[in-house]
C-alpha positions as protocol buffer text, in pm:
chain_id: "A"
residue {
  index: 1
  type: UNK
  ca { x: -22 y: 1311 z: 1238 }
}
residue {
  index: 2
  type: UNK
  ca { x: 5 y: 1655 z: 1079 }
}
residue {
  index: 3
  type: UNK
  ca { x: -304 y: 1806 z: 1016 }
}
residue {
  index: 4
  type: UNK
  ca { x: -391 y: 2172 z: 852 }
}
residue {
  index: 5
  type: UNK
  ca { x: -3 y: 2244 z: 910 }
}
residue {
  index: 6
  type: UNK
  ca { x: -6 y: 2046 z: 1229 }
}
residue {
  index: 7
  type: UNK
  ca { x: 169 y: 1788 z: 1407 }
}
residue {
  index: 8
  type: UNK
  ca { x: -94 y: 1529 z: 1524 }
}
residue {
  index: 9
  type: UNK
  ca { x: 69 y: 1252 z: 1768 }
}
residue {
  index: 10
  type: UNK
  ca { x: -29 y: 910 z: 1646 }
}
residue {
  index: 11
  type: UNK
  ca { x: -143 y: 825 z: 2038 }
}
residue {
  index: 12
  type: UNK
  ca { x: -496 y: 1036 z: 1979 }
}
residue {
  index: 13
  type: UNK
  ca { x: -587 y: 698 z: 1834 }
}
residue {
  index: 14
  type: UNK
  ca { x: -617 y: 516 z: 2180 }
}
residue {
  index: 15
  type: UNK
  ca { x: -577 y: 194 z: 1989 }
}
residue {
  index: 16
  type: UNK
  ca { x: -764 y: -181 z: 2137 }
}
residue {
  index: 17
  type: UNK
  ca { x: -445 y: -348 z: 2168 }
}
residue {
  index: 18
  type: UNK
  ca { x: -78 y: -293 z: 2094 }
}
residue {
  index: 19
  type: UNK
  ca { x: 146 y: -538 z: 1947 }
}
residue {
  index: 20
  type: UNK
  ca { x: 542 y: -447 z: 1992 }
}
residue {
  index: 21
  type: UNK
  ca { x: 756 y: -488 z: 1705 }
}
residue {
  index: 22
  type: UNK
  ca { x: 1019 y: -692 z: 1670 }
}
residue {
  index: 23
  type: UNK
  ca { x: 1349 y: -548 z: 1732 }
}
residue {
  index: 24
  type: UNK
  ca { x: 1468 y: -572 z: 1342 }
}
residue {
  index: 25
  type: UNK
  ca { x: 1198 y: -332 z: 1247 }
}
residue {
  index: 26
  type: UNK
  ca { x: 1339 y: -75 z: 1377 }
}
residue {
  index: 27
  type: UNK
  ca { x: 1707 y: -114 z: 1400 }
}
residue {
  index: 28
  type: UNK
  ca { x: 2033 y: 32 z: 1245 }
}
residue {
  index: 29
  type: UNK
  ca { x: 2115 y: -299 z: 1044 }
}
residue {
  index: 30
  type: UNK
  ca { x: 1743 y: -286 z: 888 }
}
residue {
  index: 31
  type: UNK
  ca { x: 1788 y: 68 z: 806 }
}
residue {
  index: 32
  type: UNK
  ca { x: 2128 y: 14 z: 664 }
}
residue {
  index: 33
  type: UNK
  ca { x: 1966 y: -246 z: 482 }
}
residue {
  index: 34
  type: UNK
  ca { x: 1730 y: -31 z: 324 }
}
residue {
  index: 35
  type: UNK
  ca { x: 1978 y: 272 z: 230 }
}
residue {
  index: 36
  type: UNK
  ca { x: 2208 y: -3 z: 68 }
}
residue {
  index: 37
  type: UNK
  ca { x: 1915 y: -132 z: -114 }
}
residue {
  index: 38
  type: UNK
  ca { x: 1761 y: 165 z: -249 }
}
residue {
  index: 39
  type: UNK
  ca { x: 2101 y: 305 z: -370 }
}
residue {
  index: 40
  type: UNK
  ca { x: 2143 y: 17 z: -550 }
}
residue {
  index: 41
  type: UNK
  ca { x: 1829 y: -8 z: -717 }
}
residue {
  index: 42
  type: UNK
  ca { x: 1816 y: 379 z: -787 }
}
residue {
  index: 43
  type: UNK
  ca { x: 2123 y: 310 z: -972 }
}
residue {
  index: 44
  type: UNK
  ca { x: 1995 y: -14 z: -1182 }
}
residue {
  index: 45
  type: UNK
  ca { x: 1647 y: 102 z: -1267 }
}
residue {
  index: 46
  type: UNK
  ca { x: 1795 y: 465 z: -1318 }
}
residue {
  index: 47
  type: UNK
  ca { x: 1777 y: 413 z: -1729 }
}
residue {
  index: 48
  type: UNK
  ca { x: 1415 y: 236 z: -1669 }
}
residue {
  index: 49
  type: UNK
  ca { x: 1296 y: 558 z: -1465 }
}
residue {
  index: 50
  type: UNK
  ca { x: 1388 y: 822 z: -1710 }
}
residue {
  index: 51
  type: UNK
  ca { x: 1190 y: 623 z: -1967 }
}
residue {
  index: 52
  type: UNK
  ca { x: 870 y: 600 z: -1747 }
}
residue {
  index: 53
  type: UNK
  ca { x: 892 y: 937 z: -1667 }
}
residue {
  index: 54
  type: UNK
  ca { x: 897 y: 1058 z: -2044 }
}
residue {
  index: 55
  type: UNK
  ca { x: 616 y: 779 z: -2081 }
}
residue {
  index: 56
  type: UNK
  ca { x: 420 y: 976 z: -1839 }
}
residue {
  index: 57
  type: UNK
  ca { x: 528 y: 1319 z: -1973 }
}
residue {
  index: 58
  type: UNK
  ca { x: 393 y: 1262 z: -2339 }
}
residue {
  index: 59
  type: UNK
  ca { x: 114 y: 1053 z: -2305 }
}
residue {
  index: 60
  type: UNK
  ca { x: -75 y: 1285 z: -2068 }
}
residue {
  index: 61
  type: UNK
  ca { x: -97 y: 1657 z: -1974 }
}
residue {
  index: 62
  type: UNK
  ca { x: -3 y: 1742 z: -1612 }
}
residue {
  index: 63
  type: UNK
  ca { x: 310 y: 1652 z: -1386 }
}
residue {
  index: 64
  type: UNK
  ca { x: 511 y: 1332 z: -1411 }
}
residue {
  index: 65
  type: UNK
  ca { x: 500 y: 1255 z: -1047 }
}
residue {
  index: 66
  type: UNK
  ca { x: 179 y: 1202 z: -808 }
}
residue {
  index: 67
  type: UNK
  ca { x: 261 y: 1308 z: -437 }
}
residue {
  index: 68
  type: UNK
  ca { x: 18 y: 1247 z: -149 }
}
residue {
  index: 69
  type: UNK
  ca { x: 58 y: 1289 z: 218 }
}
residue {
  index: 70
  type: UNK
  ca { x: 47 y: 975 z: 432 }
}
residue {
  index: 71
  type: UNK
  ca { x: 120 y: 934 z: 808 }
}
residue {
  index: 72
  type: UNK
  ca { x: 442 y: 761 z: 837 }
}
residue {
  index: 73
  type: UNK
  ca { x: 655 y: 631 z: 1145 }
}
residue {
  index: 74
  type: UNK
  ca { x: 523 y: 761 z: 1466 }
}
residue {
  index: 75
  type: UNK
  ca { x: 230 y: 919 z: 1266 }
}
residue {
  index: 76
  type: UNK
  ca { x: 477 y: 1217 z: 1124 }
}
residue {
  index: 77
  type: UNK
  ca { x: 328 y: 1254 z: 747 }
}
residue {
  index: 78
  type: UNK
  ca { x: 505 y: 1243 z: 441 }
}
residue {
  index: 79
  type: UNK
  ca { x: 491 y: 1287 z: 98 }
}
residue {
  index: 80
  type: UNK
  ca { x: 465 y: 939 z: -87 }
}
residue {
  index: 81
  type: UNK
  ca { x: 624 y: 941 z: -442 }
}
residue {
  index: 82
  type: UNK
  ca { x: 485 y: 789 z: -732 }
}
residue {
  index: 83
  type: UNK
  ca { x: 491 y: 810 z: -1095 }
}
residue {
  index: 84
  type: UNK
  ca { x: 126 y: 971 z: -1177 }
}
residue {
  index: 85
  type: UNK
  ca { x: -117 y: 683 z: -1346 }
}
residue {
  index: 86
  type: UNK
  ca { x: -429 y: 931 z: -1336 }
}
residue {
  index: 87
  type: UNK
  ca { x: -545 y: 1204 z: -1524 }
}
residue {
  index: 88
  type: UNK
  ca { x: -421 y: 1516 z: -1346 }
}
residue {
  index: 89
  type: UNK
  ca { x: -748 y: 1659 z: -1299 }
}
residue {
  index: 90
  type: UNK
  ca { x: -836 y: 1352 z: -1067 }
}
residue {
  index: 91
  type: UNK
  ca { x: -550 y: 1272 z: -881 }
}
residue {
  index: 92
  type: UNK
  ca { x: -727 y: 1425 z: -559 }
}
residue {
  index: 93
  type: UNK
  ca { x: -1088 y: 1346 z: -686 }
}
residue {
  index: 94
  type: UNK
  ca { x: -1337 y: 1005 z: -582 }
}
residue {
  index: 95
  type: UNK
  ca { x: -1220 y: 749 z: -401 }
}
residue {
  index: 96
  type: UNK
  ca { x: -828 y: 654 z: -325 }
}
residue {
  index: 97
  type: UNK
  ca { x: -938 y: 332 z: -418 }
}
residue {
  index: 98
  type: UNK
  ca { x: -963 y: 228 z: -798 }
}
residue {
  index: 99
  type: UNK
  ca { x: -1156 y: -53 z: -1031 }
}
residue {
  index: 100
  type: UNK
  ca { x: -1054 y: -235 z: -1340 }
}
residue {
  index: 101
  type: UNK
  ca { x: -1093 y: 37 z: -1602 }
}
residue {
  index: 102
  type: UNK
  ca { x: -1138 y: 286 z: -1374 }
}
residue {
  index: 103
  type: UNK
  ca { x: -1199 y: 603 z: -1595 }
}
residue {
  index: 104
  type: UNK
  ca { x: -932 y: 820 z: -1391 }
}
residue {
  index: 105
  type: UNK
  ca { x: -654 y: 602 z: -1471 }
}
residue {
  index: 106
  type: UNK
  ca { x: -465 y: 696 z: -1783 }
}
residue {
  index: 107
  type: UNK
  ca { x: -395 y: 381 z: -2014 }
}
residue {
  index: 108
  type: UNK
  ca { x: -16 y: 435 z: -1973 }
}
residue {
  index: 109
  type: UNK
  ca { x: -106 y: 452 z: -1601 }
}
residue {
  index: 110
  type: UNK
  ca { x: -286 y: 139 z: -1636 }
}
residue {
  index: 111
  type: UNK
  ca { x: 38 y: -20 z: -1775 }
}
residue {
  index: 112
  type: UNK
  ca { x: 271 y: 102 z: -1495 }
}
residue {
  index: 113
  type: UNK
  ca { x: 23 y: -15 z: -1229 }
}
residue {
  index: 114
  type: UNK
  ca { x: -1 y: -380 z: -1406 }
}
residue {
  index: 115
  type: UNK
  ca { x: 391 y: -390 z: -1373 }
}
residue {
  index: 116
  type: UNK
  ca { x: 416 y: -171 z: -1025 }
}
residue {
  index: 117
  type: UNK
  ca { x: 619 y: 70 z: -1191 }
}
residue {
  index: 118
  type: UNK
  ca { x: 487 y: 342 z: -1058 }
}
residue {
  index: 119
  type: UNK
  ca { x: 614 y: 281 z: -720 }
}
residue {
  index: 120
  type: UNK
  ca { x: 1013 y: 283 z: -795 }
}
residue {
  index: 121
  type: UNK
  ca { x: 979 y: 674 z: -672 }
}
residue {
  index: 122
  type: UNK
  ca { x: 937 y: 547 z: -309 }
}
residue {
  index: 123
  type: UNK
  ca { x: 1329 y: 420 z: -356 }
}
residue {
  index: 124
  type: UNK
  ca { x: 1359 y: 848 z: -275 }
}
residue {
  index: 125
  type: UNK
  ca { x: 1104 y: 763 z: 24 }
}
residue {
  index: 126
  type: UNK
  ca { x: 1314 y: 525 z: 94 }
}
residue {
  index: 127
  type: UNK
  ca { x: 1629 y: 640 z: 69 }
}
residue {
  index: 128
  type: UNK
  ca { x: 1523 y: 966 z: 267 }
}
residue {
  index: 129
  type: UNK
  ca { x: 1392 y: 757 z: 577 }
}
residue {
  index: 130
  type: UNK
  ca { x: 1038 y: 825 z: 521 }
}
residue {
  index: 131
  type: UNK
  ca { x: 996 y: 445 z: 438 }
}
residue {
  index: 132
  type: UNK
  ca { x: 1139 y: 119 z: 419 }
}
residue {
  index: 133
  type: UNK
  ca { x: 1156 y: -196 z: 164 }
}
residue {
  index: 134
  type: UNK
  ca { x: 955 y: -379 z: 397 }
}
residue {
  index: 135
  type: UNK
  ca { x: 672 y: -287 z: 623 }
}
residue {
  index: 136
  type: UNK
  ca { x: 288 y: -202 z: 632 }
}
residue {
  index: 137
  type: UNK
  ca { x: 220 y: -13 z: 356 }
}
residue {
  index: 138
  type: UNK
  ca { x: 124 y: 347 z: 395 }
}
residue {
  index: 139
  type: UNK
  ca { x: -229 y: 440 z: 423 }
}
residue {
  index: 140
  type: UNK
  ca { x: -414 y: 734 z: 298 }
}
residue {
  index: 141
  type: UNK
  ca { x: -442 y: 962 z: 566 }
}
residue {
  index: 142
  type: UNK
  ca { x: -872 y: 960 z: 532 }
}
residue {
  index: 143
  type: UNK
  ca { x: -841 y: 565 z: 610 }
}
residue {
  index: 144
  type: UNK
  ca { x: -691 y: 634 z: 917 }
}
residue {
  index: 145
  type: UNK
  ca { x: -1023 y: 788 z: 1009 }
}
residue {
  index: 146
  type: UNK
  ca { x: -1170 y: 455 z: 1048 }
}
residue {
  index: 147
  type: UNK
  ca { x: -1205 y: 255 z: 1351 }
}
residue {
  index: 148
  type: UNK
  ca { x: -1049 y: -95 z: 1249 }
}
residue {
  index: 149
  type: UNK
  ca { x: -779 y: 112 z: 1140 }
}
residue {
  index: 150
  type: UNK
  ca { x: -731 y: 324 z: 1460 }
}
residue {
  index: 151
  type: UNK
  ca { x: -755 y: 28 z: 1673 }
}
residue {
  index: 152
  type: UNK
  ca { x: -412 y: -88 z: 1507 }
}
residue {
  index: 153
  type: UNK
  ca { x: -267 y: 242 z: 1524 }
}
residue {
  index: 154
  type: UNK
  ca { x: -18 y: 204 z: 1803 }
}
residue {
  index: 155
  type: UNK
  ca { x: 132 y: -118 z: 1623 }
}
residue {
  index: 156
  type: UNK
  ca { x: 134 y: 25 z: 1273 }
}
residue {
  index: 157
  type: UNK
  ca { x: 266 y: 358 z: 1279 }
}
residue {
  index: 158
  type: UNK
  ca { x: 544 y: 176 z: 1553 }
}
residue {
  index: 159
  type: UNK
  ca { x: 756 y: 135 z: 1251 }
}
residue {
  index: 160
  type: UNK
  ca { x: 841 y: 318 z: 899 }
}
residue {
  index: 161
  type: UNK
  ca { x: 547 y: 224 z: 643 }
}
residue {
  index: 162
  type: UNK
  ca { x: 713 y: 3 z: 362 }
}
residue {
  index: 163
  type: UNK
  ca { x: 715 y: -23 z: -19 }
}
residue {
  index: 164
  type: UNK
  ca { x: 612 y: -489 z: 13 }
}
residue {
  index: 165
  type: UNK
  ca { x: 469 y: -623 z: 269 }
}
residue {
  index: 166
  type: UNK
  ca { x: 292 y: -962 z: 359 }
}
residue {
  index: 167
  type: UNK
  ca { x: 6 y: -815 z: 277 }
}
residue {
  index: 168
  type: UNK
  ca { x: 100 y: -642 z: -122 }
}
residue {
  index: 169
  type: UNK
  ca { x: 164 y: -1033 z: -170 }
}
residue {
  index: 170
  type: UNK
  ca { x: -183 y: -1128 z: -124 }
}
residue {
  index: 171
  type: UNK
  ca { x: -351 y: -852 z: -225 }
}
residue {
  index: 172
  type: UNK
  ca { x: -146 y: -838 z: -606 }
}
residue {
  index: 173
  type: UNK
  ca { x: -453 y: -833 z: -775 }
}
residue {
  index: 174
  type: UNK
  ca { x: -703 y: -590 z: -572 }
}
residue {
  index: 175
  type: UNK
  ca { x: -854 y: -440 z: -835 }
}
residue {
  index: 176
  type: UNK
  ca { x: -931 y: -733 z: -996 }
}
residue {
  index: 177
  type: UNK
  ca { x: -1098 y: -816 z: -654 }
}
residue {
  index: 178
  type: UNK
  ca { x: -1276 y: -567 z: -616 }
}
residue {
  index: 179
  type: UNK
  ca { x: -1452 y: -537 z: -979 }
}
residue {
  index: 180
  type: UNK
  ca { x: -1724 y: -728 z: -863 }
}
residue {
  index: 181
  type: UNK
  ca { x: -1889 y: -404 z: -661 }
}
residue {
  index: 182
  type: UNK
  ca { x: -2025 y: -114 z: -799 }
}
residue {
  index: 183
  type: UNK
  ca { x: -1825 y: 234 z: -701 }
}
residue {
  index: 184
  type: UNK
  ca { x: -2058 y: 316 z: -391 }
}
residue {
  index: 185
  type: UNK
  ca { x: -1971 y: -39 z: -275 }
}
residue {
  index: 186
  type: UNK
  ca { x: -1608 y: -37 z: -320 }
}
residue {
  index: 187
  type: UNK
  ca { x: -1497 y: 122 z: 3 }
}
residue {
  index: 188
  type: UNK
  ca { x: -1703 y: -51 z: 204 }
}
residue {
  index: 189
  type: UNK
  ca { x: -1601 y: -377 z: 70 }
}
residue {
  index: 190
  type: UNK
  ca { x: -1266 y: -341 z: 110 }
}
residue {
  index: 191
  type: UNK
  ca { x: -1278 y: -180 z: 503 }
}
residue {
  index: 192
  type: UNK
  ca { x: -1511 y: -408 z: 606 }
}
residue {
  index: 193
  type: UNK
  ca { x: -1341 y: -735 z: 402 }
}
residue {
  index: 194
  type: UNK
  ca { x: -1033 y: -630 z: 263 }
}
residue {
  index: 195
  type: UNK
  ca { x: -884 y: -428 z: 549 }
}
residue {
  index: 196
  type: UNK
  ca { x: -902 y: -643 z: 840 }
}
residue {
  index: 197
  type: UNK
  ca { x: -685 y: -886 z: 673 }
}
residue {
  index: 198
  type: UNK
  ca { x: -429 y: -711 z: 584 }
}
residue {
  index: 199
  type: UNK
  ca { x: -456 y: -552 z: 932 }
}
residue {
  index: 200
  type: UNK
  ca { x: -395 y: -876 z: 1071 }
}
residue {
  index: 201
  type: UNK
  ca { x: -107 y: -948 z: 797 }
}
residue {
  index: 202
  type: UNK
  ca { x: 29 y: -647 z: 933 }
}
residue {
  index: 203
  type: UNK
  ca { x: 73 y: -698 z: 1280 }
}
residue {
  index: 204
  type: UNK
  ca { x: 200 y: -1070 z: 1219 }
}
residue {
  index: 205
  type: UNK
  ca { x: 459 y: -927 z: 1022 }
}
residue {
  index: 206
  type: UNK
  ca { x: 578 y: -712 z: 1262 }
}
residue {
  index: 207
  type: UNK
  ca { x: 589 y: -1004 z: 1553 }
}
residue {
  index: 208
  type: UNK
  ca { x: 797 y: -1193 z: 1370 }
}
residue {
  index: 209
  type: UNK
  ca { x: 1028 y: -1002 z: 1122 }
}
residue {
  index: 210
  type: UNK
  ca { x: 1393 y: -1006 z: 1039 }
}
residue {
  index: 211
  type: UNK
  ca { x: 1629 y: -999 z: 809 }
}
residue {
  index: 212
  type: UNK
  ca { x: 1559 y: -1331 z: 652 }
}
residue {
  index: 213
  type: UNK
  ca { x: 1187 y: -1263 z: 639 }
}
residue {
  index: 214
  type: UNK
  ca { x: 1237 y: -924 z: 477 }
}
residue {
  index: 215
  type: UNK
  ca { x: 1448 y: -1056 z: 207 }
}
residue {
  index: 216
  type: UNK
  ca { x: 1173 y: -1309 z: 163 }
}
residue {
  index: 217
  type: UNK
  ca { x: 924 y: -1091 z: 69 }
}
residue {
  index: 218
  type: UNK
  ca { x: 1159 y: -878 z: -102 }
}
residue {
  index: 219
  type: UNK
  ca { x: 1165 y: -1214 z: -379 }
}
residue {
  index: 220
  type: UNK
  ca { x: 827 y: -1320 z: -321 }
}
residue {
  index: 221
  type: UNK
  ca { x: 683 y: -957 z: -459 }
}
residue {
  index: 222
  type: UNK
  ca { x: 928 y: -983 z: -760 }
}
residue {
  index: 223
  type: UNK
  ca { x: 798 y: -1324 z: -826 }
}
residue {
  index: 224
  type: UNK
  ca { x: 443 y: -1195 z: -786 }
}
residue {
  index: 225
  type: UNK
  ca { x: 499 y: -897 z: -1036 }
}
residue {
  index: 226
  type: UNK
  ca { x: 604 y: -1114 z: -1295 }
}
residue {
  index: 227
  type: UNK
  ca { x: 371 y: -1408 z: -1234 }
}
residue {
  index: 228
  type: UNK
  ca { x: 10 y: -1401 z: -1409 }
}
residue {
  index: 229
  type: UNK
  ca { x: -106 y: -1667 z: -1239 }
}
residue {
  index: 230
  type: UNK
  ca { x: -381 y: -1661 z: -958 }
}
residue {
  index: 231
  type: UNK
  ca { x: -215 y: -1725 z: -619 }
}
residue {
  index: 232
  type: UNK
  ca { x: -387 y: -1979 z: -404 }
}
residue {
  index: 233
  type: UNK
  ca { x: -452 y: -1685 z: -99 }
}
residue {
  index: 234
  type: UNK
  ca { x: -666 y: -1474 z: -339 }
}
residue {
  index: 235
  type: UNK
  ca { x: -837 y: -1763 z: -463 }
}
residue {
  index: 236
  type: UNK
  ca { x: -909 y: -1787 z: -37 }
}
residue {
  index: 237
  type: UNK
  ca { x: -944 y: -1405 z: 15 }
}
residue {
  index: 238
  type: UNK
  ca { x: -1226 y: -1466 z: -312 }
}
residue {
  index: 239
  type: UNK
  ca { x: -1448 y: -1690 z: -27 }
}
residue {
  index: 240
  type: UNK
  ca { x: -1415 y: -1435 z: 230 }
}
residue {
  index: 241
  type: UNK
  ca { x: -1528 y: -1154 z: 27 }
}
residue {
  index: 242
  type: UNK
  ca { x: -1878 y: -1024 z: 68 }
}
residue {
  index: 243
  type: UNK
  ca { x: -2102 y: -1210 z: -204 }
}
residue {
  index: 244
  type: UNK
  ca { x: -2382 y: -985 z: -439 }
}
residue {
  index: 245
  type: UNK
  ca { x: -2710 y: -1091 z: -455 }
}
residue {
  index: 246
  type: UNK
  ca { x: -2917 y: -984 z: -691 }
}
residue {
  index: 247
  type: UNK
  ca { x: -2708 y: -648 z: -709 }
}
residue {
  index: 248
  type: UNK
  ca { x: -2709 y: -607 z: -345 }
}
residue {
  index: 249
  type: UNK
  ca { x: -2438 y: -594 z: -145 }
}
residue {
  index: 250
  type: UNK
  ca { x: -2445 y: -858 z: 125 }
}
residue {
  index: 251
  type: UNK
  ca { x: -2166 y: -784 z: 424 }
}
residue {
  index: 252
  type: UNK
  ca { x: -1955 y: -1087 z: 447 }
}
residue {
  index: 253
  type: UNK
  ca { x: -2014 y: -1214 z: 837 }
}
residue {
  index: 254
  type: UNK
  ca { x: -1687 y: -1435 z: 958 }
}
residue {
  index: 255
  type: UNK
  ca { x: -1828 y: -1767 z: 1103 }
}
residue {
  index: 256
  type: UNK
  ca { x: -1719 y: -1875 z: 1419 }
}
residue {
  index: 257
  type: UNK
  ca { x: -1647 y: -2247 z: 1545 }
}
């Protein structure tokens, strides 16, 4: 992982366990998949882009685009595209995670992130071979600071990070999830909760995946984007969450048998 200019190696991590990938993550057909796909789609939603993009430009002072660095396959970092949904004076600022009405987000922003629009820039990610269509999605280099993330390292940054995964599915409606805690609370919830589960979600995918599964949750998230309704795994991830009593915040401890 690059840091201050230089290149980090991802093994610095000295992860638990390591889970091998399956062979599809990381093969020619998968990445021919994904350059096929993203050309594709750059040329569909083309029309659909410039119009977000002058969405952005007028309804907001500062650049149309939002670019971060995230470690990426092998723990190289990259620059992750998006189309910017915060003000531009707090891109960088608080917490990389948001909250319903969070007062960063711009109320265009608010509308792209309700319909995901903001991520068609990773199709360039994509199409560059920084990402894929499908894989764990890219975490903000500070997460990678904690431990249940480092112990996963090995496994994760195996393969390229992804625009869907199992995971995205699940987790459609974070924010909504996560309104429940005040902003001190937030990132603790969701690395002590939140994380782990997609962590596991994560490495399941990447035992099992192929082309069929890929193209699975390729559907499944544009399902999910147009669907309003409550699935029945947040309804589950809901009862595993911690719980608030009497505005406290009470750690969620997983019951065993």
């Amino acid at each position: 992982m690059k840091t201050n200019g230089g290149l980090r190696e991802y093994s610095h991590f000295q992860p638990a366990s390591f889970c091998a990938a399956s062979p599809w993550c990381n093969s020619a057909w998968k990445r021919g998949y994904d350059i096929f796909g993203a050309i594709l789609l750059l040329i569909v939603f083309l029309p659909l882009m410039i119009v977000v993009a002058l969405g952005v430009k007028f309804t907001s002072r500062g650049p149309i685009f939002f670019r971060q660095r995230r470690p990426g396959k092998n723990g190289h970092e990259f620059s992750i595209l998006k189309f910017r949904t915060m003000k531009a004076s707090s891109c960088h600022a608080g917490s990389a995670l948001t909250r319903p009405c969070d007062p960063r987000v711009t109320l265009f922003g608010r509308f792209m992130r309700n319909w995901k629009l903001d991520e068609l820039p990773q199709l360039f990610n994509v199409l560059r071979g920084d990402m894929s269509f499908v894989g764990p999605r890219p975490l903000p280099t500070s997460h990678w600071q904690q431990p249940v993330v480092q112990e996963n390292a090995d496994s994760i940054l195996s393969v390229r990070p992804g625009i869907t995964s199992q995971a995205t599915l699940k987790f459609r409606n974070e924010e909504e999830l996560l309104a429940p805690f005040s902003v001190e609370e937030v990132e603790e919830v969701y690395m002590k909760a939140f994380m782990p589960m997609k962590l596991r979600m994560d490495i399941e995918y990447l035992q099992s995946a192929n082309l069929a599964s890929d193209l699975g949750i390729v559907f499944k998230t544009m399902f999910r984007i147009f669907s309003r309704q409550e699935a029945n795994n947040e309804i589950l991830i809901r009862r595993s969450m911690p719980v608030l009593e009497q505005g406290k915040y009470q750690p969620f401890v997983e019951q065993s048998d």
